[in-house]
C-alpha positions as CSV (number, residue, x, y, z in Angstrom):
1,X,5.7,-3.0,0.2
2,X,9.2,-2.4,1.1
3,X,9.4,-0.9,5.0
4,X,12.3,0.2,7.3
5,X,15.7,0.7,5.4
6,X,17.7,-1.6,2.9
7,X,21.5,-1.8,2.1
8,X,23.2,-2.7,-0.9
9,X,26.6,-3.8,-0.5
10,X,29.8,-4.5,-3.1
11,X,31.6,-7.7,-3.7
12,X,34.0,-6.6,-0.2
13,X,30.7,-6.5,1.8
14,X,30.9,-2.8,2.2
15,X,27.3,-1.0,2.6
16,X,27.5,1.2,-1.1
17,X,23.6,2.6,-1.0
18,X,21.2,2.7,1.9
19,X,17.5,3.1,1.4
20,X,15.1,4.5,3.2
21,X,12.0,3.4,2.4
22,X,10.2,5.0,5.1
23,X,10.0,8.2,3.3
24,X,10.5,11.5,6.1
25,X,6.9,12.8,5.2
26,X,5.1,9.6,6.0
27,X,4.7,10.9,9.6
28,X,1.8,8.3,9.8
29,X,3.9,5.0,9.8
30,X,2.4,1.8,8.1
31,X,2.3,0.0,11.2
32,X,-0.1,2.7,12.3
33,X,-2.4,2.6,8.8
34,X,-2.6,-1.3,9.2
35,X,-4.3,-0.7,12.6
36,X,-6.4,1.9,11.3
37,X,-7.5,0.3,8.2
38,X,-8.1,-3.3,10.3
39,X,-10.2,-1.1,12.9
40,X,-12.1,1.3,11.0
41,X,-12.7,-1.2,7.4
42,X,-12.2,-4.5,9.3
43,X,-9.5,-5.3,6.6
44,X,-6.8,-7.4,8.5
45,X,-4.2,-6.5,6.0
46,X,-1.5,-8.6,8.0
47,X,-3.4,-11.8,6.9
48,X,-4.7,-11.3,3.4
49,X,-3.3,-12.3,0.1
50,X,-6.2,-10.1,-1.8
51,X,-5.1,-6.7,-0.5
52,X,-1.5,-4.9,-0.3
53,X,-0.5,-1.1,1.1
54,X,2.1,1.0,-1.4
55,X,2.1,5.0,-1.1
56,X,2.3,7.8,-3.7
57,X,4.7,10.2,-3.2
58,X,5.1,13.7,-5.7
59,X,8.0,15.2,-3.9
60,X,7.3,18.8,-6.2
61,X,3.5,18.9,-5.2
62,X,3.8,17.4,-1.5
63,X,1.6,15.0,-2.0
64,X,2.3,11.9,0.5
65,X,-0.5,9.3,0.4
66,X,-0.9,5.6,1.5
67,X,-3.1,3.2,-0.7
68,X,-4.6,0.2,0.6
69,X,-5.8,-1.8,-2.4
70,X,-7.9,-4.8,-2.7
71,X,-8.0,-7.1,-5.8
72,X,-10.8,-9.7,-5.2
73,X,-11.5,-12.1,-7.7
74,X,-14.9,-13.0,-8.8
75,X,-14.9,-16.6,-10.2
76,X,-18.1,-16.9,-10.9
77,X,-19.1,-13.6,-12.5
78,X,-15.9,-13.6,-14.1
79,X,-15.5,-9.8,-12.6
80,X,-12.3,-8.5,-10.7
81,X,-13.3,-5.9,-7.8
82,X,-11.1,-3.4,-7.4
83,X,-11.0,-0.9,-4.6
84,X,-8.6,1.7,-3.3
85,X,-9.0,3.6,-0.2
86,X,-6.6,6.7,-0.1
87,X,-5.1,8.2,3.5
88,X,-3.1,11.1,4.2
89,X,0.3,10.2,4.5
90,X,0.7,12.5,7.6
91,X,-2.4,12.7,9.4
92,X,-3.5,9.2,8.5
93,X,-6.9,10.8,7.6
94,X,-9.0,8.5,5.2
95,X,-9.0,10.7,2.0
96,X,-11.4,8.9,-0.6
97,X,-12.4,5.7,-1.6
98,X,-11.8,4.2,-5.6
99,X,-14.2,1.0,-6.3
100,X,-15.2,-0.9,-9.5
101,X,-15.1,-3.6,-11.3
102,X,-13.8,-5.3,-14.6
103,X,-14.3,-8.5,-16.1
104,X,-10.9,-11.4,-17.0
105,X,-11.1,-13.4,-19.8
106,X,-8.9,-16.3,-17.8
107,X,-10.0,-18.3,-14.9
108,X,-7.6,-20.0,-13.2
């Protein structure tokens, strides 16, 4: 999850593109949603290798949310668990919740 701003330069070292990946409408920040989601789902997502954050943005229906998604292996019942929780990207308001499962063919 890319946070903050990045810069691309040219060969001279002059800044050519900035990006700002903090998006205007995410008025909730992600340092805020990490608190909320260790708090409220005890999900410490500073310390886990089994969940990330990314955000969906559709600029022409306003829609700004963050996703918090988890992607826990199940070795032994060969199952993946996969589970989504959705927050406003303003408010910070937990929207909904996505879970399931799917088996791998793989084990590593």
């Amino acid at each position: 999850m890319n946070i903050d701003k990045a810069l691309e330069y040219n060969n001279e070292g002059v800044i050519v593109k900035e990006i700002d990946f903090s998006q205007p409408n995410f008025t909730f920040s992600i340092y805020q949603l990490i608190e909320k989601v260790k708090n409220e789902f005890n999900i410490d997502l500073n310390n886990s290798v089994d969940w990330k954050i990314d955000m969906l943005v559709n600029n022409p229906k306003k829609i700004y949310e963050w996703l918090v998604i988890g992607h826990i292996l199940n070795k032994e019942q060969h199952l993946r668990h996969l589970k989504t929780l959705r927050f406003d990207g303003a408010t910070g308001k937990f929207m909904s919740m996505e879970d399931g499962y799917y088996g791998f063919n793989a084990i590593e």
